[in-house]
C-alpha positions in Angstrom: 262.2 103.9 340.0 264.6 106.2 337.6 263.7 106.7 334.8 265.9 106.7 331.3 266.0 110.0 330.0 265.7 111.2 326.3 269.7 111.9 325.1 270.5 115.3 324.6 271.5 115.9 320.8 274.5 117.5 321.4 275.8 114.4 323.4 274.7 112.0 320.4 276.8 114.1 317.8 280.1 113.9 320.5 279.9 110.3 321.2 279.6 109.7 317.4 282.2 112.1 316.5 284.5 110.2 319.0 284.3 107.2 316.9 286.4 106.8 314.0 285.5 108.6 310.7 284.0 105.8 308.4 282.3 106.1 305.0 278.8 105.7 305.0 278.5 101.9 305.6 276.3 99.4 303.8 272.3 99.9 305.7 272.0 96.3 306.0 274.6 96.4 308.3 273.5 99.0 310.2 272.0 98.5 313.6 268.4 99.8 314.8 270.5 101.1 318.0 272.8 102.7 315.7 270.5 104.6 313.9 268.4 105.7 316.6 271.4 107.5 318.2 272.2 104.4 320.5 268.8 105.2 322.6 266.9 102.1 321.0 267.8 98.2 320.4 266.5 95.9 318.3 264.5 92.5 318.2 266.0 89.7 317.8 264.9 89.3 313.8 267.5 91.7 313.4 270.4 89.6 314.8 268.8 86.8 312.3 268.9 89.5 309.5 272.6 90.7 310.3 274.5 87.3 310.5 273.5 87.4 307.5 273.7 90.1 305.8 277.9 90.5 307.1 278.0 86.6 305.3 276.3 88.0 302.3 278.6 91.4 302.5 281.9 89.9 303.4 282.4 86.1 302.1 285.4 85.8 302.2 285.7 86.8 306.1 282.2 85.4 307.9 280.2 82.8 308.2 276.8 82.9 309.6 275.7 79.9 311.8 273.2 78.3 314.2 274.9 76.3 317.1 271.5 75.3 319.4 268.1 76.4 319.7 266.2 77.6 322.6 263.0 75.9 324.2 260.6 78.4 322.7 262.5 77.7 319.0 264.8 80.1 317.8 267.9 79.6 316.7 271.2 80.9 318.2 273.7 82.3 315.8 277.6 82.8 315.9 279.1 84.3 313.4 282.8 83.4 312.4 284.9 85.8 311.2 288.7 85.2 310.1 290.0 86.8 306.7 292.4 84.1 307.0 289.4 81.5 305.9 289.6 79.4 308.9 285.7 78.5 309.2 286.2 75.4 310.8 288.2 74.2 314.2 290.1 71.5 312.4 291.1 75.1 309.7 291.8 77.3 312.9 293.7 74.2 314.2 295.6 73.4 311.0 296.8 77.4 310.7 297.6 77.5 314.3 295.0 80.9 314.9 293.9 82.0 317.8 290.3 81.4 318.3 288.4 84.1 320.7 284.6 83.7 322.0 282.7 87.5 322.3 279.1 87.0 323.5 276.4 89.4 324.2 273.2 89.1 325.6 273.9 86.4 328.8 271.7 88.3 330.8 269.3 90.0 327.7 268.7 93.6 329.4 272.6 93.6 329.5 272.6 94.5 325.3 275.6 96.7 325.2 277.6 93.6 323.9 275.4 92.9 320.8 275.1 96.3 319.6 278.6 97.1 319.8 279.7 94.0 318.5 278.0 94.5 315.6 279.8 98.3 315.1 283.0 97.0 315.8 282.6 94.1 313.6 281.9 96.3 310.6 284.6 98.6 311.3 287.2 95.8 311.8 286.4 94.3 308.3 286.1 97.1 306.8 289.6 97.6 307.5 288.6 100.9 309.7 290.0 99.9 312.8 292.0 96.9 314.5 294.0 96.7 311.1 295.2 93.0 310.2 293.5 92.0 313.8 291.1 89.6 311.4 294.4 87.9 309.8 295.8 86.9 313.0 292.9 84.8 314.9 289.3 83.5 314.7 286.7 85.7 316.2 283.5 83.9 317.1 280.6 86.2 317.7 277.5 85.6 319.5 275.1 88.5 319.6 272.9 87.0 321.8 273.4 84.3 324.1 269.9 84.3 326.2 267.7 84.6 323.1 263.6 83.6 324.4 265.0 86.3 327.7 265.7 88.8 324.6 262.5 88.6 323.0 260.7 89.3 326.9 261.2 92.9 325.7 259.9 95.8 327.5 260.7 99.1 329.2 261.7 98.5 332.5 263.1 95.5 332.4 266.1 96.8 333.8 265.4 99.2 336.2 268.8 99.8 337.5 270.1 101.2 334.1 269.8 104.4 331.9 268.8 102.9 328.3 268.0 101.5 325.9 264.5 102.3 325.3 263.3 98.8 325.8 265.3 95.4 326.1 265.2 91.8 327.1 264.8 90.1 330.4 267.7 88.8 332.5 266.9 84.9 332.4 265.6 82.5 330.2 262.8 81.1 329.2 262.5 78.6 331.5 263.5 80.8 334.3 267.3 79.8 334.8 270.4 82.4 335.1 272.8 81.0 332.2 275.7 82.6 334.1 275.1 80.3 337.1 274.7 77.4 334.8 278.4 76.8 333.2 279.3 73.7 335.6 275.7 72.3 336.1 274.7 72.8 332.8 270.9 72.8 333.6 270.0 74.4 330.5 269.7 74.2 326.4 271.1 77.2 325.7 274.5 76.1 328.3 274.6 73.0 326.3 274.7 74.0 323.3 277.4 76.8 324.1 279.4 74.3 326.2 279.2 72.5 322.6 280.3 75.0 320.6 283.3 75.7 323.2 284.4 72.2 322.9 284.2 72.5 319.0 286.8 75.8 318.8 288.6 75.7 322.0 288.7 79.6 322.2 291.9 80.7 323.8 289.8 83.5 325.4 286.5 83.8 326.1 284.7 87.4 326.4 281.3 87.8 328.7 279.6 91.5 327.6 277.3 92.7 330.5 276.4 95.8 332.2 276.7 96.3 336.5 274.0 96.9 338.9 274.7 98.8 342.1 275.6 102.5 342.8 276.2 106.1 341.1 279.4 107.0 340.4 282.2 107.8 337.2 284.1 104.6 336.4 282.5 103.7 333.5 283.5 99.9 333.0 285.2 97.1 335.0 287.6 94.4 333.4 288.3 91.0 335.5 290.1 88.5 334.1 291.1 84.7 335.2 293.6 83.5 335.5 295.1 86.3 337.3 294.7 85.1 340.9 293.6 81.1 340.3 294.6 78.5 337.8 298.1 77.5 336.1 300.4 79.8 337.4 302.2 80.4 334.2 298.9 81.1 332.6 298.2 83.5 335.0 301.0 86.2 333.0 298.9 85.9 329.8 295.4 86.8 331.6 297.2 89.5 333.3 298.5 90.5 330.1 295.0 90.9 328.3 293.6 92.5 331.5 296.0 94.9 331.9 296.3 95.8 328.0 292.5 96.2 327.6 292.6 98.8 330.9 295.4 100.8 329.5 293.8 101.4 325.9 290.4 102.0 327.4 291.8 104.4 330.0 293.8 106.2 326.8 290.6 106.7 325.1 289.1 108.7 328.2 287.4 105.7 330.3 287.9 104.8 333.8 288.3 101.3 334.0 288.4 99.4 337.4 289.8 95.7 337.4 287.5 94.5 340.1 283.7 94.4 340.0 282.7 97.9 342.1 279.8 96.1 344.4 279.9 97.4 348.3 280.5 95.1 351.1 277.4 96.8 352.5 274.7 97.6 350.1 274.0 101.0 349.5 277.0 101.8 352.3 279.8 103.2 349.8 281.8 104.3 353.5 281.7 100.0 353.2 284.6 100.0 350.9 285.1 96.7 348.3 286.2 93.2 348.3 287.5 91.4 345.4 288.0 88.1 344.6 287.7 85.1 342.2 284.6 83.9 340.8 283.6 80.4 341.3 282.8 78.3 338.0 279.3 78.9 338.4 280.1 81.8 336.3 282.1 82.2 333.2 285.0 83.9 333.6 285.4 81.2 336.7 285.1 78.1 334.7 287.3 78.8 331.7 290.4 79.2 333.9 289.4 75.1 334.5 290.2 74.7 331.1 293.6 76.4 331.0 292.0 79.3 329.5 291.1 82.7 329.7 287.7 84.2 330.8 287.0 87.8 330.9 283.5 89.7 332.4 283.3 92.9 331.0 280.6 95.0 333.0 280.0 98.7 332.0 278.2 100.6 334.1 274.6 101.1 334.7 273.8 104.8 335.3 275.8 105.4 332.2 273.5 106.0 329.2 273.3 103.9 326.2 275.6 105.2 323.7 278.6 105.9 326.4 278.1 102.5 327.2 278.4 100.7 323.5 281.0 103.1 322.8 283.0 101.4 325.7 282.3 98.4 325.2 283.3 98.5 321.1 285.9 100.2 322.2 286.9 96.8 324.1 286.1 94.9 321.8 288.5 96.5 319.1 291.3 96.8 322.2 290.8 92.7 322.3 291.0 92.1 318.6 294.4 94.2 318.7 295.5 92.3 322.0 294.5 88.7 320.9 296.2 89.4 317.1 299.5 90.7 318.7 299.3 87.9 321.6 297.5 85.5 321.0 300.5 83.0 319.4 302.3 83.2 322.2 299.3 83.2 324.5 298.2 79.9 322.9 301.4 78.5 323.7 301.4 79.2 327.2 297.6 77.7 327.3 298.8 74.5 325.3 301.3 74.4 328.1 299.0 74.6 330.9 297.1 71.9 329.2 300.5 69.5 329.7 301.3 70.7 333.4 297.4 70.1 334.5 297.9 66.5 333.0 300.0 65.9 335.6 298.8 67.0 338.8 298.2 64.0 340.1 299.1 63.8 343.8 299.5 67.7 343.4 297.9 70.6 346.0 294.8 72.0 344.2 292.8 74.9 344.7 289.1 74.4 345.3 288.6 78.1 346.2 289.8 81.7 347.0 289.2 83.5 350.0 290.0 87.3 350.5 292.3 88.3 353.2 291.2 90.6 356.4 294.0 92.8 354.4 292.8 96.3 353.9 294.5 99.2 351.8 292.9 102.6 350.5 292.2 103.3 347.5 290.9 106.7 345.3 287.5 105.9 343.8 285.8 107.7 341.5 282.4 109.0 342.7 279.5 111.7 343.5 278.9 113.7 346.5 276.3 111.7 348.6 274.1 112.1 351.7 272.5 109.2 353.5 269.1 110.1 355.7 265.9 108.1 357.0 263.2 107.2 354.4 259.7 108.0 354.9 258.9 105.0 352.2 261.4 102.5 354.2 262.1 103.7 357.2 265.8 102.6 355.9 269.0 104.3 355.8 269.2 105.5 352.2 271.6 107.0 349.9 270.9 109.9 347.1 273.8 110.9 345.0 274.2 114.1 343.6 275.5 113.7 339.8 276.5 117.1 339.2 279.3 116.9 342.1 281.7 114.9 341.4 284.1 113.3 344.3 287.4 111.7 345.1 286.2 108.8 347.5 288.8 107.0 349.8 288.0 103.7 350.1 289.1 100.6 351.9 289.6 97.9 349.7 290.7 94.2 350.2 292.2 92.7 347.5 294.6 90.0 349.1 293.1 87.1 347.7 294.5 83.6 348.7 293.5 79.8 348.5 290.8 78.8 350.8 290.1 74.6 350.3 292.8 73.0 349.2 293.2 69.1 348.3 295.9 67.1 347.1 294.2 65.4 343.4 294.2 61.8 343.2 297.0 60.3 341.6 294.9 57.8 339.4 291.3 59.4 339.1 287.7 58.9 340.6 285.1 55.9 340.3 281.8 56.8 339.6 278.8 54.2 340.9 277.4 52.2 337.8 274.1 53.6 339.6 275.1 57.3 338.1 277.2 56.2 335.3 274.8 56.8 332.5 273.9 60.7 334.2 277.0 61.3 334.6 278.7 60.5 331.3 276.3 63.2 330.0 277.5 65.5 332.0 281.4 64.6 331.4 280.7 64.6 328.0 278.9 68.3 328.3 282.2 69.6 329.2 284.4 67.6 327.5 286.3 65.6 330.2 287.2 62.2 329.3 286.6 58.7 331.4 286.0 55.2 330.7 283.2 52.5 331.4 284.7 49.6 333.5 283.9 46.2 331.3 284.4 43.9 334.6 284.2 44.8 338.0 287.3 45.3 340.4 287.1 43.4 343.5 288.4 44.9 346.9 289.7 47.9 345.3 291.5 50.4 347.8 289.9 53.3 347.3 289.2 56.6 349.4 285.6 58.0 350.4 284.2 60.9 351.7 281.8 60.6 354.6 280.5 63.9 355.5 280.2 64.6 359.3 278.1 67.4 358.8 275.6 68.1 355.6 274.0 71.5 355.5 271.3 71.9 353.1 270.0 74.9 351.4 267.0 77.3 352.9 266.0 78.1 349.2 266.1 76.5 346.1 268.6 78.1 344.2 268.6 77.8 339.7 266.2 75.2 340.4 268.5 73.1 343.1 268.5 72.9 346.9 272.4 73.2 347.7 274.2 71.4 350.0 277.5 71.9 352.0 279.4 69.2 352.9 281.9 69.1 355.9 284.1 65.8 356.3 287.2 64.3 355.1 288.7 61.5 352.9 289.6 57.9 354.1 291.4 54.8 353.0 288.7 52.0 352.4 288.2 48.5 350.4 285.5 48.2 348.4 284.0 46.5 345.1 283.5 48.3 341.7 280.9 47.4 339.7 281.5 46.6 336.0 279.4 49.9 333.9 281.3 52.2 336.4 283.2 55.5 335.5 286.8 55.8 335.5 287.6 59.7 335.1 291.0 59.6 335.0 293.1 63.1 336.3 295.8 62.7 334.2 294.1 64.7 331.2 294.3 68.3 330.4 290.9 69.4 332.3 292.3 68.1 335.4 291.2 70.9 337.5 287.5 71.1 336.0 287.4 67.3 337.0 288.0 68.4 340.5 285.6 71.3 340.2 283.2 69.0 339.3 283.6 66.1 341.5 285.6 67.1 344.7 282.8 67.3 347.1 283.9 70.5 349.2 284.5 72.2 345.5 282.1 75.4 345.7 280.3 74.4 342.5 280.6 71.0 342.4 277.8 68.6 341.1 277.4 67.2 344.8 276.9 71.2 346.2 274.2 71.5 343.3 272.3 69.0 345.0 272.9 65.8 342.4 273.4 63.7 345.5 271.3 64.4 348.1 269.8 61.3 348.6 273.1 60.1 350.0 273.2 62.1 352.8 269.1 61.8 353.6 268.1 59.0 356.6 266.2 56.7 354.9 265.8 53.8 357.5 265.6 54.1 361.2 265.0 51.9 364.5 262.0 52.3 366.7 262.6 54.0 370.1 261.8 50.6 371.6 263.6 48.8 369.5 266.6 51.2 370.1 266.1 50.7 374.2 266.3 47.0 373.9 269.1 47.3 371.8 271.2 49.9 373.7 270.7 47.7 377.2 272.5 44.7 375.3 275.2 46.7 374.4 275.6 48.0 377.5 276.7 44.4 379.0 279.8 45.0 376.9 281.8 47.0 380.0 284.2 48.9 376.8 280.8 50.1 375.5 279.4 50.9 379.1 282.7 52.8 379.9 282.7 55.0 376.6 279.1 55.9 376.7 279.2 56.9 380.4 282.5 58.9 379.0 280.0 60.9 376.5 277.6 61.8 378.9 280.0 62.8 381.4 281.7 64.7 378.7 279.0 66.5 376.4 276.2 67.7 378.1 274.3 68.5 374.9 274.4 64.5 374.1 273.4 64.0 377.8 270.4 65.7 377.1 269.4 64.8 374.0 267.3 61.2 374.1 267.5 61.3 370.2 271.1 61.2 370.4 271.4 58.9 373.1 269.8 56.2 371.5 271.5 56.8 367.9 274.4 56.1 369.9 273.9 52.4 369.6 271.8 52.1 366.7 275.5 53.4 364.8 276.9 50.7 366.5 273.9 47.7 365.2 274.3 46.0 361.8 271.1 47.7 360.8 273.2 51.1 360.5 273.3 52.4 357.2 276.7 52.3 355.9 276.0 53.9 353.1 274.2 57.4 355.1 276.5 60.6 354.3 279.2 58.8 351.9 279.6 60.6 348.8 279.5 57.4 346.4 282.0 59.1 344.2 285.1 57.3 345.4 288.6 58.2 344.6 292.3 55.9 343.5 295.6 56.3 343.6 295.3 53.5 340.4 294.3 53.3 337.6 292.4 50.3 336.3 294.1 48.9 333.3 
C-alpha cells in the first residue's frame, strides 16, 4: 500500500500563491481542506453549514436547497447560484440562461470536486475570477452527490491516491455505484438527481472525480459527449467545451489528456490506450440521450491533494467562462437537437461505439519504469521511478465508430399491461413521455424480438444478473391489451427511449436483467412424452425428410438426445410461444 505523504510547506505556499490574490475571505466560507493546506477534507456537516452560509453571505446570488435524501437520512443539497435571480427553472426558462450541473462526490473518496467547488464558487461571486460568468447562466452545485458513502470516512479508503488525510467511500450506502446507475436508476440518491435534472434541464452536466491506474505527469483528463455519439450538430458544441476547457487548463501549466489514460493491459504501459464512448450506464454517456452535454472530469491519483483541487477549480472557473461566453448559442444548438431527435422515426440509430483495430502513436507523458518478477505475486510488476521523468511512445486507438445499429420505429413501442405500472415509473424517472391505452387494439401488426441466443451474466453486477441478447426483429399480429404503454419516438428523448428499450442497447432495461423471466424455460415435456410425440411426427414424410436433413447436417444435434427431442417438442402446441420474446413489441403506428 502507498502511503500519502505529509506536504512539504514550500509546495503549500506555491500552489496557494498560484491562485489568484484574494482578500481575506469571510471564515464561514472557508473550507476545512482549505485551511489545512488542502491535506485534509471535511465531514459532511460542513457541506450542510456552507450551503448555507454562501445563501446567508450572498442573497442575492444563491440559494441553498435539499433535492432528496439518502437511506441513512441526510439531506442532499444544491446550491443555485445566478446573480441574474433565476432560482427557479420556469426563471432560468423565462430569461433564456444557461443552466449547468457541477457535482462532486459521485464516488465520495473522489472529493476534489467539492472542495474546489466551494473555492471557486467564492471567488466567482466575489467577483475574483470568471468575471460576469454568474450573469450569463445558472450554475447548480452539488457538493456531494453520494452522501451516507461520504460520511464512511477513513484513511485508506482510497488506496490508489495521494490525499486527503481521510475521505469517503466509493459507493453508497446500500452498496450501489451511482455512476452505473443513470439508466436503471436502482437507487434514491439517482432518483432524486434524475429529478432534479428533469426540473432544470442543464445544458451541461459536469461529473468531478479522480482516476485510478498508473504513475505518470498528466495531471487531468477531460472527455466530453457528444463528441463521437449523439446529434451530429451537437457534437460541435461538446467539442467546443472540451477543447476550450483543455486549452485554458494547459495555459495554466496542466497537462490535460481528452481520453481516460487506463491501459489496454493492466499495469503493461508498452499496452498503449483505447478510447471510446461511454455507455449510459455512466454520466457523461447518458446526457448525450438527452441532446445534452456530459463531461467526466478525472484528475489524477498520484497527484497530491492541493495539485489536484487546484485543477479541478481551475476547471471549474474555465467552464463558468466557457458556458457564459457559449452557452446561448450552445443552448440553441441543444434545443435543436431536441427537434431533429423528434423525428427519427424510421431513422439509423446508434446503440453503441466500437473502437477500430486503427492504431497511431502518440507522446505520453510519463516516469522511467522497470517491470520484474514479484516475490509477493509471483506476477510481472511495474515500479516507477518519480524522479525521472519520460517521453513514452504509445500506441493509441482512437477510431471510434458505430457498432449496433437499428433503424427506430416510426410510431413507438407497446409495453405489456403486465409491466405497464413498473415501467411508467421508470419512464417517468427519466422523463420520457407515453400513454396508457384505454381499449385494447385487436390484431395489431407489430414487430418482436425473439432472441436466438440469451447469455446471462456469471456475476451479479449493481445488484442485477445481466443478460445479452442475440436475435432479430419480425413482423407479427398480435392483440394489445387496454392498460398498455404507448411510448411514442416522436419526442425529444428519442434516443434515450431506444437506450432504454431496444433490447441489444448495452444498457438497456432488458440487459439489466428486468426481463429475465422471458427468456427462462418454464414448462417442458417428459422424455417419454417427447418419444411418443416425435414418432407421430415422423409419419409426416416433410418432417421425416428435414429431420434426417439435421442429423445428416449437424453432428452436434446428432449427438445431442436433448436436442433431438426439442426438435419436435418446438414443433407441438404445447411449445411456449412466449419463451425468448422480449414482450416489448414495436409499431410503425401510432394508436390514436
Amino acid at each position: 500500500m502507498t502511503r500519502s505523504l505529509p506536504l512539504a510547506v514550500p509546495l503549500v505556499a506555491a500552489l496557494l500563491a498560484a491562485l489568484p490574490a484574494i482578500a481575506a475571505p469571510d471564515p464561514s466560507l472557508v473550507t476545512v481542506s482549505e485551511r489545512s493546506g488542502f491535506v485534509r477534507t471535511g465531514r459532511y456537516d460542513e457541506v450542510l453549514a456552507l450551503c448555507e452560509a454562501f445563501a446567508k453571505k450572498y442573497p442575492q446570488a444563491v440559494r441553498c436547497q435539499d433535492f432528496g435524501t439518502t437511506p441513512e437520512g441526510r439531506p442532499m443539497k444544491v446550491l443555485v447560484v445566478s446573480k441574474g435571480g433565476a432560482f427557479t427553472p420556469q426563471a432560468a426558462k423565462a430569461k433564456g440562461l444557461p443552466v449547468m450541473l457541477i457535482q462532486g462526490g459521485i464516488h465520495a473518496g473522489e472529493i476534489d470536486g467539492k472542495d474546489a467547488g466551494f473555492l471557486a464558487l467564492r471567488q466567482a461571486l466575489d467577483g475574483e475570477t470568471a468575471p460576469g460568468a454568474l450573469d450569463r447562466q445558472v450554475l447548480l452545485f452539488v457538493p456531494v452527490f453520494n452522501v451516507d458513502g461520504h460520511e464512511r470516512f477513513a484513511r485508506w479508503n482510497r488506496p490508489n491516491q495521494r490525499g486527503p488525510e481521510e475521505m469517503g467511500w466509493r459507493t453508497t450506502a446500500q452498496n450501489y455505484n451511482l455512476n452505473r446507475d443513470y439508466v436503471k436508476a436502482d437507487t434514491p440518491e439517482m432518483q432524486a438527481m434524475l429529478r432534479l435534472v428533469e426540473a432544470w434541464d442543464p445544458l451541461a452536466y459536469v461529473d468531478l472525480h479522480v482516476t485510478d491506474g498508473a504513475k505518470f505527469e498528466h495531471d487531468v483528463s477531460i472527455q466530453v459527449e457528444p463528441v463521437h455519439s449523439g446529434d451530429d450538430d451537437l457534437r460541435k458544441a461538446g467539442t467546443a467545451l472540451r477543447d476550450g476547457v483543455i486549452d485554458r487548463l494547459a495555459a495554466q501549466g496542466s497537462l490535460p489528456l481528452p481520453f481516460y489514460p487506463s491501459f489496454v493491459k493492466n499495469d503493461e504501459p508498452d499496452s498503449g490506450f483505447e478510447d471510446g464512448v461511454a455507455t449510459p450506464r455512466f454520466s457523461h454517456g447518458y446526457f448525450p440521450l438527452r441532446n445534452r452535454i456530459g463531461m467526466l472530469v478525472e484528475t489524477h491519483s498520484w497527484r497530491d491533494y492541493p495539485h489536484r483541487v487546484k485543477v479541478t477549480r481551475n476547471t471549474i472557473v474555465a467552464l463558468l467562462d466557457l458556458v457564459a461566453a457559449n452557452g446561448a448559442q450552445w443552448q440553441q444548438q441543444a434545443q435543436a437537437a431536441d427537434a431533429r431527435a423528434a423525428k427519427l422515426g424510421g431513422q439509423p440509430v446508434t446503440l453503441d461505439y466500437k473502437t477500430t483495430d486503427r492504431v497511431r502513436s502518440i507522446d505520453f507523458r510519463g516516469y522511467a519504469y522497470t517491470r520484474t518478477p514479484s516475490d509477493v505475486s509471483g506476477a510481472l510488476m511495474t515500479h516507477y521511478d518519480e524522479t525521472t521523468p519520460q517521453v513514452w511512445h504509445l500506441p493509441m486507438r482512437d477510431e471510434i465508430v458505430p457498432d449496433h445499429v437499428v433503424a427506430a420505429p416510426k410510431g413507438g413501442y407497446f409495453v405489456p399491461a403486465a409491466h405497464a405500472q413498473w415501467m411508467a415509473a421508470k419512464l417517468d424517472q427519466h422523463g420520457v413521455r407515453y400513454r396508457r391505452l384505454d381499449g385494447a387494439i385487436k390484431g395489431a401488426k407489430v414487430d418482436a424480438f425473439r432472441a436466438g441466443k440469451a447469455t446471462f451474466g456469471a456475476q451479479s453486477v449493481e445488484g442485477h444478473q445481466r443478460v445479452t441478447l442475440e436475435g432479430a426483429w419480425s413482423t407479427e399480429t398480435q392483440d394489445v391489451g387496454a392498460g398498455a404503454l404507448f411510448v411514442p419516438i416522436a419526442q425529444p428523448k428519442a434516443r434515450l427511449v431506444m437506450a432504454l428499450l431496444e433490447p441489444q442497447a448495452p444498457d438497456a432495461l432488458v440487459a439489466w436483467g428486468e426481463f429475465n423471466n422471458y427468456f427462462e424455460r418454464k414448462e417442458y415435456m417428459e422424455d417419454y412424452v417427447a418419444e411418443d410425440v416425435a414418432r407421430e411426427m415422423l409419419k409426416d414424410p416433410v418432417v421425416k425428410a428435414d429431420f434426417e436433413r439435421h442429423l445428416k447436417d449437424d453432428p452436434a444435434f446428432a449427438g445431442n438426445p436433448q436436442a433431438r427431442l426439442e426438435y419436435f417438442a418446438r414443433r407441438h402446441s404445447s411449445w411456449d410461444t412466449q419463451y425468448r420474446r422480449y414482450p416489448v413489441v414495436r409499431t410503425d403506428v401510432a394508436p390514436r
